[in-house]
N, C-alpha and C positions, 0 to 999 in steps of 0.2 A: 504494500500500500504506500510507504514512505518512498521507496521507488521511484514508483510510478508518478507520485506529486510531485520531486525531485526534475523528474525527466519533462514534464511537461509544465515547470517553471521554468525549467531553460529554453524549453521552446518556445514559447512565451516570450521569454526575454531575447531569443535568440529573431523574433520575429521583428519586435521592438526596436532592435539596432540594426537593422535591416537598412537600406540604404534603396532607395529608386531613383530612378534619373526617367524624364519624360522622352531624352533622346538629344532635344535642346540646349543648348549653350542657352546662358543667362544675357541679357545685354545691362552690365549697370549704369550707371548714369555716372557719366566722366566728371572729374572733377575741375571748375575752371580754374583758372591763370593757375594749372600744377608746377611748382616747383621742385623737378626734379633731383637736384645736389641736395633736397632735405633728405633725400634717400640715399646717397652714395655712399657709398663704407661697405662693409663687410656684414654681413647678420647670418644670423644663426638658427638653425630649426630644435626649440626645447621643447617640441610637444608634438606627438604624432599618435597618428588612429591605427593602431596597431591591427585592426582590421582589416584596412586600407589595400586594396592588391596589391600597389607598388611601393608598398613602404618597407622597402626590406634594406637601409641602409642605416647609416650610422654617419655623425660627424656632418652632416649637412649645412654646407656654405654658399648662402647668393652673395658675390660681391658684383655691387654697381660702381660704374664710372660713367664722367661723360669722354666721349671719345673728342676729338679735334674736329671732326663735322657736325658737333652738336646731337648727333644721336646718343643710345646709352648702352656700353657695352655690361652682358647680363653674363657673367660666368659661375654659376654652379658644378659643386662638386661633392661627393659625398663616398663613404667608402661604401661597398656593396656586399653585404655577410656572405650572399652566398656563393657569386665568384672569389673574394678577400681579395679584391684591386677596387683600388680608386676610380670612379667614373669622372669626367667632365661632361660639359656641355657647355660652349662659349658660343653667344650670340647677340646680335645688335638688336633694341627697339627702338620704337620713332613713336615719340610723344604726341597725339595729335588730341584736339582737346575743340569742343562746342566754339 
């Protein structure tokens, strides 16, 4: 009996943290005159949804710059538990704003 309430409190709960997507991208509302250099530096990821399909790394770093052409250079990196190598991923954005 204890079990069985057991197994179908987790289901329950397990239905609860469930996760849907409609399929769609969100569109949020940009924010005007963005000041990008309030973001530049290095930041850190302290909290992650251990859920999550692609959260299997460790050590996660976005560092922003502005590049010389006024774009923003986006380089993340992170190490990856289940290869045990460092991933990158180096790319440019373009600020564009209402």
């Amino acid at each position: 009996m204890y079990k069985a309430l057991i197994f179908a409190s987790l289901a329950i709960f397990g239905v609860v943290n469930a996760r849907t997507s409609p399929g769609l991208c969100t569109n949020p509302q940009l924010q005007e005159n963005f000041d990008a250099t309030k973001y530049t530096g290095t930041w850190f990821n302290y909290g992650k949804d251990k859920n999550a399909l692609f959260e299997n790394g460790n050590c996660e770093q976005a560092r922003y710059s502005i590049n010389t052409d006024g774009t923003l250079r986006v380089y993340n990196s992170q190490f990856n538990n289940d290869t045990k190598e460092i991933e990158i991923a180096d790319g440019k954005a373009v600020c564009t704003g209402p």
